[in-house]
Each structure stands twice: as structure tokens, then as C-alpha cells.
N, C-alpha and C positions, 0 to 999 in steps of 0.2 A: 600576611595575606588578608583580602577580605572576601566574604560571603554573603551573597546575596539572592534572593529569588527572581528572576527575570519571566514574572507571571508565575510559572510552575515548573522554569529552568532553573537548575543551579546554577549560581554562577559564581568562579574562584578565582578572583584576580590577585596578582603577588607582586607586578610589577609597569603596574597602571602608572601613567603619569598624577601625579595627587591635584595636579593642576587642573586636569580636565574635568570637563562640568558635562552631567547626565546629557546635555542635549547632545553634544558633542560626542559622545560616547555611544548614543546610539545611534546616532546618523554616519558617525565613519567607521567604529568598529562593529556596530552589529547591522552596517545597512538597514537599520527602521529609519526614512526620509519620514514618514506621515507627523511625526514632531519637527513644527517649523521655527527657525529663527526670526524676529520681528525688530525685536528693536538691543535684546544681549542686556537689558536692565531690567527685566521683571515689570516694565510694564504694560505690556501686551497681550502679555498670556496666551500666544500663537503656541508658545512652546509649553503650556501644563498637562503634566502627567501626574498620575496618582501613587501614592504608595502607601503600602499597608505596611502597618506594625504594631507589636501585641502591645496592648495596655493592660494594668491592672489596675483592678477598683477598688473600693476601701474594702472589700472583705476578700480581697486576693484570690479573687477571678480572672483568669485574663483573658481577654477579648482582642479580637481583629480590627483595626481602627484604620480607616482610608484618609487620606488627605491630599489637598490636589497641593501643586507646587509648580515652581518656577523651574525647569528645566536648565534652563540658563544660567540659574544663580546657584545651583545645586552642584556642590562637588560630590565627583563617583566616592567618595572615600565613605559620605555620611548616609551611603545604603546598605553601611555594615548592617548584617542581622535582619532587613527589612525585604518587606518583597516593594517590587518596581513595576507599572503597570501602564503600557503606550498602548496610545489609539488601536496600533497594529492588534493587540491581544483580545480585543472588544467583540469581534466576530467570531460567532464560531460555527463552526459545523458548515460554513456555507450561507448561516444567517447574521442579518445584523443585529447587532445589540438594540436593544429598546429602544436607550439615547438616540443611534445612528439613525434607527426608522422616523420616530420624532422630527429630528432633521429633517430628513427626506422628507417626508408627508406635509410638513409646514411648510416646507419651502425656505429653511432656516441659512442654506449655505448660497450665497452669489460667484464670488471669485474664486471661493474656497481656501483661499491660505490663513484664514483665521478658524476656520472648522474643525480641525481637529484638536485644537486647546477649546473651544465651546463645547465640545461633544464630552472631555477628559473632565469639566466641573460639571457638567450635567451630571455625568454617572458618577462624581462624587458627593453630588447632591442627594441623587438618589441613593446612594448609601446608606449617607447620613439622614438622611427623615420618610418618615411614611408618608406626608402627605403635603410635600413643599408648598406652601401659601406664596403669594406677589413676592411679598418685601424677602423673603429664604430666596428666593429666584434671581432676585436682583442683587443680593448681597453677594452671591453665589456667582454670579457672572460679571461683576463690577470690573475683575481684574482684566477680563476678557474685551478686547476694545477688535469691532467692525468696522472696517474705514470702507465699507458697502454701504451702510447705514443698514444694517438688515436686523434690527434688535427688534422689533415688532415679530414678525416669525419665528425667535429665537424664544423670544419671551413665549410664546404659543408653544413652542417644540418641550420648553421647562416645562408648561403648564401639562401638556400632554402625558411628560414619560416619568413627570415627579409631582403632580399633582393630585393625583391619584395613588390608591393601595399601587406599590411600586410589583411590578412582574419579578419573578424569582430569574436569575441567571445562571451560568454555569461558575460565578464565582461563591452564590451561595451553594451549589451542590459541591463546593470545593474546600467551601469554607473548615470543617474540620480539617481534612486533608492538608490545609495550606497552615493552618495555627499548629499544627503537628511538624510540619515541616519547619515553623521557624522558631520553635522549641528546641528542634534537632540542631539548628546553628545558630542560636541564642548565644553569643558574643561569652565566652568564659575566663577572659584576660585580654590585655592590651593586645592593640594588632596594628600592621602596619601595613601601609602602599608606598611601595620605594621602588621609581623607577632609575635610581643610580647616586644621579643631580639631586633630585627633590623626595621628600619624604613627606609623609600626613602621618602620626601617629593617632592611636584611638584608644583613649584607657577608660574604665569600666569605674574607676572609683577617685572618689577628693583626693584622696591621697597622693594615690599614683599620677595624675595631672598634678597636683605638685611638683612630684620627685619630675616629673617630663620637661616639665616649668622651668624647674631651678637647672636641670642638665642642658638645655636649648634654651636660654633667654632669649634667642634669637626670636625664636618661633614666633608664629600668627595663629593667635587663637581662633577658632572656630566654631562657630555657635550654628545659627541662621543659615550667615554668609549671606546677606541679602546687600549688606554693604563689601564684607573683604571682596567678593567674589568679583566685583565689578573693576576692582583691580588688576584683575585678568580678564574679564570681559569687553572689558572697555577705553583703560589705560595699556592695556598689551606688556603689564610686570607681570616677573615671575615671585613664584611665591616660594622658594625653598624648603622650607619650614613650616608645617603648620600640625595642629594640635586640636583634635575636634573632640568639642567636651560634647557633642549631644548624644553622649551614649553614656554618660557620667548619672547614674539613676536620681542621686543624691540633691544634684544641682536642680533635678525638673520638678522638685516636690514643692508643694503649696502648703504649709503651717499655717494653722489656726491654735491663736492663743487668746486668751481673755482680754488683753489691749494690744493685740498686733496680730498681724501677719507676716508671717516669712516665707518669702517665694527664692526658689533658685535663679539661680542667673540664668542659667539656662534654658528656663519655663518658655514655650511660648507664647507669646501672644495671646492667640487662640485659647488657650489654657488659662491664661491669667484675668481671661472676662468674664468669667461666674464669682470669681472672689471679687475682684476689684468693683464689679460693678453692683454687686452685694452692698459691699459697704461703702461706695463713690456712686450714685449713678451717672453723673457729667462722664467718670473715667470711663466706663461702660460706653456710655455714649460717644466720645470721643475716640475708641477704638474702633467703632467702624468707622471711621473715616481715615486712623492712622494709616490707615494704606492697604491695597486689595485682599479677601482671603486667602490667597496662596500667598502672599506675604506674611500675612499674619498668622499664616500655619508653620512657619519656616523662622520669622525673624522672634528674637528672644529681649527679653525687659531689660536681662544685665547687658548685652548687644548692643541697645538701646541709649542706654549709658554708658556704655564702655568706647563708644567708636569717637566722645566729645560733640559730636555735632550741634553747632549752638541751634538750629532749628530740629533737632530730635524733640518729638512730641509729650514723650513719655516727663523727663526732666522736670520742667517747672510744674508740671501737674506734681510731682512728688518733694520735690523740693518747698512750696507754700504745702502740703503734708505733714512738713517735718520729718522725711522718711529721712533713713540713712543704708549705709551698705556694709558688709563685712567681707574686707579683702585679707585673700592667702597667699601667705609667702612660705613653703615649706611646711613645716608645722603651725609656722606661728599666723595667729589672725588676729586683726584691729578691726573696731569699728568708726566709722567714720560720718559725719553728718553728709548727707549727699552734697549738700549746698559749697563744702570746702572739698568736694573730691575734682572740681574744674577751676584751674588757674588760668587757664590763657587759650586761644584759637587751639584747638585739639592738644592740647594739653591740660593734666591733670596728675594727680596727688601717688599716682600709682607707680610704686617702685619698682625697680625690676625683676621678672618675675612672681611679680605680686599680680593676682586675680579677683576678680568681683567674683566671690563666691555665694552671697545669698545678697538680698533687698529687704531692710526690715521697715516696716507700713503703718503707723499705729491706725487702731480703730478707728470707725467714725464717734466721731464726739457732737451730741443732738446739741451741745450748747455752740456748736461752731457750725457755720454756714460757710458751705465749699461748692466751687461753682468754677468749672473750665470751659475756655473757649477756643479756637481756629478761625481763624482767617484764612482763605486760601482761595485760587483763583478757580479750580472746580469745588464742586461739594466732594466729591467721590479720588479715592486714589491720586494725594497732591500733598505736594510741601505746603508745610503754612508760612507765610509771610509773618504772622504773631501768631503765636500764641499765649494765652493767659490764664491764670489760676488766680484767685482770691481764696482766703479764708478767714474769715472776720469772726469773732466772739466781741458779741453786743451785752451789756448787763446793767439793769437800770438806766438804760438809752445812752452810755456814755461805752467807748470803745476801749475793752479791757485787753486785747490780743488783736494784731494782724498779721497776716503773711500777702503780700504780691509777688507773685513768680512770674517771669519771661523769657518766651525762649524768641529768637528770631530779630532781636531788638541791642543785640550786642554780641561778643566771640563768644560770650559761652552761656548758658543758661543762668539768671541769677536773680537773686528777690533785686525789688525796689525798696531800698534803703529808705529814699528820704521820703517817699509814698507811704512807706508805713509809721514811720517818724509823724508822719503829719496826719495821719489818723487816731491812731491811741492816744486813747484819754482825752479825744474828743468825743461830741456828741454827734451821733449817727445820725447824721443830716446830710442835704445836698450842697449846703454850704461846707462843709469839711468835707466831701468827696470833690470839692472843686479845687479846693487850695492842694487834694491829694495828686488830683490830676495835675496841678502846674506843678506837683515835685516832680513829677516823673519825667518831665524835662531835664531835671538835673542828676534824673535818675540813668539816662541813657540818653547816647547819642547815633542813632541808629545810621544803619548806611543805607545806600540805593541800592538796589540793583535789580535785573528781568520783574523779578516778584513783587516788587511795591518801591514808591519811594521812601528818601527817611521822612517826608513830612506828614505820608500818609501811615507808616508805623506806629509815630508819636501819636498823630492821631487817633489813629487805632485802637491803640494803649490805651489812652485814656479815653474813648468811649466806650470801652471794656468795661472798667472800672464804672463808669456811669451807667452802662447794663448793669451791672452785677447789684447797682443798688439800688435801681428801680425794679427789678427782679425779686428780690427780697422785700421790698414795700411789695407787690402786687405780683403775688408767688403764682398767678394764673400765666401771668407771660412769661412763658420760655420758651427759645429759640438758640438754646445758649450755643450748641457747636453744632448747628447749622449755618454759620456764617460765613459767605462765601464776598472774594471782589468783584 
């Protein structure tokens, strides 16, 4: 079975379909209609609701943490232990919620079917900060799309109920009360949603997601699910099988070590932009545009890499890194250069049964100059057509190291071989980034299709490359992943 807080109901389901996604779940089994469906891919956000769940801090505190989310892409199984929080809960006594009035008073809602996923990241805005500035507001509603065009008012309604010392609610006068309550059903072994046919298991530690691993190779792992999910949301497969690590403690932790970092596979996103962009600011920078907050609060870095996607953003940003990853099979674990963990269109190096269990990152190195970019047809919540990473080490004006990573530009994420071939050990000129650019024709042969063609790829490619080292001569201009078609 699983447990869950629905607001400040308990709720104990034992034989849920594992297939069904929160939106779904409250709209047919608990009649709450005010979460709407848009578009069944996360990127609409008609359907974001919030959910809370306890964290701890480095001095083993733990606190009530809100995060909005994709309704749609969310299976019921990954609310083990957490509370769940719809539009419907926002009122109380008769009055509206902050957010709600904001609305109101700005004149924020026209046709209304996008309102109540805008109202659901407001009050997780205001949560999260005392005194939301423009760019928090905008970050905060990106995933939210108006086909009213009414973002002027809405933008007003942020400014109003989260720009200011935020009003107290009835979930801070609850807040003890609720972090007590999910204490009380604080997950204390594996659990399961088995409605006969299908199963989700949910275990608590590396191990036992092994031993789950090795008994069900079948299974479909489950992290995010911003991608499997849509497999049932979209393609109309069923899933049988599936094995949801984000309750797996182990896997969400962030390592700091004197030359690296070790992040779980598990981490998300969200979580993984104060280290990464620590010691990357391009990585930083490029996460807000990998895809809306409510993605980024849900989808995870090993996710990220594990699902092969040659335009996953994450990849060639860590691949020119030099990172690598440590996959688990039972006890046993290897580590692997990320660069050889993809052989072919969604294929990769991982046995059966075997898992991304950590991401290991080394430090920034001040003698190496690292710089990523995006291409894509919005600025905001969009696949890239390229993406690019360099990392060049320059020493006495002649090129001692390089790395170019690509994603978007072939099946799978990969350096440019004869790009870097033709740099090292040359001198750091604009003439040897030109001879580097015409390798990368031989580096890749890209395809067409909706997103770019192959001519404008290649091109692409190599005006990357021709940014990155006027960039570096004239370190004032950067614009590096703001780049849109």
C-alpha cells in the first residue's frame, strides 16, 4: 500500500492502478475537476499542483518543502509519504487564498482553463520566498502557458500576493501539524501499488532497488517520469512494471569532494543548481531554460541520461566535463566514462538490470575554460535543436586539452573527434578554430527535421564554436545560452 496526505486527509491506497497519473486520480476518483488537462505532456501546466515533503538539512533539521509539478506526468505511486495539494484545498473558511484574490483583483483569469495551474505556482512561489522579484515570477510561471494572452495581469497578481512580506495561511497555522503527520507515515520499508495486472514497487534503499532490479528486469525504472510517463500519456502503453527510486534517500544526495562531485541519479534538477552552477555557471545558466520549474522539480540528471535521448541537454554539457557515472547491478558497481555509456539511437552500455546509481563531476579547473550553449526555437521551456559545450585549456597561447560535446547533431550525444584533433597543439587563434569548424563536418552529419535543418545544425555547430572563442578573447560578451532560432 501507499500513504499519503491529501491536504490533511489521509489517504491509503493498496490497489491503485500504478499506471494512473495524479491528474487522473483526482479528477475521476476523488471528483476534484478544478486540475485541468491541457496538453498530457507537462507543457502547459493547466494541470500543476503542489506537494509537500519533509527535507533535511545538513544539520538534520527537517523541514516542509512545497514544489509545484506536473499533474499529468506524475504517477499516484510517487506520493508515497508526501502531502498532495489541489486548487480545491486553497480556500478555506469561505475565503480565498491570497493567490486566488490576486487573481481576482488583477483581473488575471479570461477563459479560466489555465487558472488554476497559475494560481497552484503562485502559492508555490509564495512558499518558496518572502519577496518574489520580476525574473522569480517569470521563472515561476514559464511552465504556465495563456492561450488568452493574459500574462500582463498575471504577472500583476505575482507581483501583488508574492511580492511583498507574503500573508500567513492556514497551511502555515498547519504547518507543525502537517510535518508531524508525515513523520507519522514517513515510508519505513518497500511498498507497493498492485492493482492485479500492474505493479509499482517503491524501496527505501540502494540495495533493495537492486535486489527489485535483479528479481523484475523487466521493470521501468522511475525517477521524475517526465519522460516514461508520457508513455502512458501519450502513446496509450501500459506499463506493468515499474520501480520508483525517488524515495531511495541515498540516490538524492549531493557529494562534495576536494576534485568532484557526486550527485545521485535520482537528485533533481531543481536540486542540482546550487552545486552545478557553483562550479559551472553556463550549467546553472542552462538549467533554466532546460525545461519549465515544475519539470525541473520532478525530472532528475541520471533520468536525464538514462532515457539516451540524443537532444537531452544535460549529456554533452558533462560529457566535454569529463564526467562519468557508476552503474549497479546487484552488489556489484562499475564506473564508466559517460562519453562510452551511449552506442546507438537509445541505446547504451547498460546491462540488464544495471542502474545509474550516482554522476561523478570533477571540479572546475580555472586553467580550463567551459562555456555551454542552446539553440532552440523559444528561449523558455523547448528542445534544442544544438546544443554545445567546449572546454579548452590554453598554456602559453598553444592548445594543451580540448573537449567539444554535442547533443542534437547525431543519435546520441558525442565529442567531436576530428574538432578536437584539430585544435590541440595548435595555437589559439581564429585561424585554427576555422580549420576546427570545417572538422566538424566530418564530425557529424546531422538530419532535418520540424526543429532545424541539417545545414543549419552544422552551421550552428560551428558558430558555437566561433562564439566560444570570441567569448574568451572579449570575456564582456556573453549571451552564451540565450540563444534562440
Amino acid at each position: 500500500m501507499i500513504q499519503f496526505l491529501l491536504n490533511q486527509t489521509l489517504k491509503t491506497e493498496h490497489a491503485l492502478d500504478p499506471n494512473l497519473t495524479v491528474l487522473n486520480y483526482l479528477r475521476e476518483h476523488l471528483h476534484k475537476s478544478g486540475t485541468k488537462e491541457g496538453c498530457a505532456s507537462g507543457d502547459c501546466g493547466a494541470c500543476t499542483v503542489v506537494v509537500g515533503e519533509l527535507t533535511t538539512d545538513d544539520d538534520g533539521q527537517e523541514h516542509l518543502s512545497y514544489r509545484s509539478l506536473n499533474a499529468c506526468l506524475t504517477f499516484v505511486a510517487s506520493l508515497h509519504g508526501k502531502q498532495l495539494i489541489s486548487v480545491e484545498d486553497l480556500k478555506h473558511r469561505g475565503e480565498l487564498h491570497s493567490v486566488q484574490k490576486a487573481m481576482v483583483e488583477c483581473h488575471g483569469s479570461q477563459c479560466g482553463f489555465c487558472t488554476p495551474g497559475f494560481v497552484m505556482s503562485l502559492f508555490a512561489l509564495q512558499k518558496n520566498s518572502t519577496c518574489a522579484d520580476s525574473a522569480q515570477a517569470h521563472e515561476a510561471l514559464a511552465g504556465n502557458l495563456c492561450r488568452c494572452t493574459g500574462y500582463r495581469p498575471i504577472l500583476a497578481a505575482a507581483e501583488q500576493a508574492c511580492g511583498q512580506q507574503r500573508p500567513t495561511d492556514q497551511f502555515d497555522a498547519l504547518k507543525a501539524q502537517t510535518i508531524a503527520r508525515l513523520k507519522a507515515i514517513k515510508p519505513a520499508q518497500t511498498a507497493e501499488l498492485n492493482s492485479g495486472d500492474k505493479r509499482c514497487l517503491v524501496p527505501l534503499t540502494v540495495a533493495d532497488l537492486a535486489d527489485l532490479y535483479d528479481a523484475y528486469p523487466q521493470a521501468r525504472l522511475l525517477a521524475g517520469g517526465t519522460d516514461l510517463a508520457l508513455e502512458v500519456t501519450q502513446f496509450h502503453r501500459t506499463l506493468p512494471v515499474m520501480i520508483y527510486v525517488g524515495n531511495v534517500a541515498d540516490m538524492k544526495k549531493i557529494e562534495h569532494f576536494d576534485d568532484r562531485l557526486e550527485i545521485g541519479a535520482a537528485t533533481a534538477l531543481t536540486d542540482c543548481y546550487e552545486a552545478l552552477s557553483h562550479e559551472y555557471p553556463d550549467i546553472g545558466e542552462l538549467l533554466h531554460r532546460f525545461a519549465s520549474l515544475q519539470i525541473r522539480n520532478q525530472g532528475t540528471l541520471g533520468g536525464n541520461i538514462g532515457n539516451a535521448s540524443p537532444i537531452g541537454d544535460s549529456p554533452p554539457l558533462l560529457i566535454a566535463l569529463g564526467a562519468s557515472i557508476v552503474l549497479r547491478k546487484g552488489k556489484e558497481t562499475r564506473t564508466l566514462a559517460l562519453e562510452d555509456y551511449f552506442i546507438d539511437y537509445r541505446v547504451t552500455a547498460r546491462q540488464e538490470s544495471e542502474f545509474i546509481e550516482k554522476i561523478i563531476l570533477p571540479k572546475a579547473n580555472a586553467k580550463q575554460a567551459f562555456r555551454a550553449y542552446k539553440v532552440s526555437k523559444r528561449l523558455d521551456d523547448d528542445i534544442s535543436a544544438v546544443c554545445a559545450a567546449f572546454r579548452v585549456q590554453v598554456e602559453n597561447g598553444a592548445i594543451v586539452d580540448a573537449r567539444a560535446a554535442f547533443g542534437g547533431m547525431a543519435a546520441i550525444p558525442k565529442r567531436a573527434a576530428n574538432c578536437e584533433k584539430a585544435l590541440i597543439g595548435q595555437p589559439w587563434t581564429s585561424a585554427t578554430v576555422e580549420r576546427a569548424c570545417a572538422a566538424l563536418a566530418q564530425d557529424f552529419t546531422p538530419l532535418s527535421d520540424f526543429r532545424a535543418t541539417k545545414e543549419y545544425r552544422l552551421l550552428s555547430a560551428q558558430n558555437l564554436l566561433r562564439k566560444y572563442f570570441i567569448e574568451l578573447q572579449t570575456p564582456h560578451i556573453e549571451t552564451r545560452v540565450t540563444d534562440y532560432v
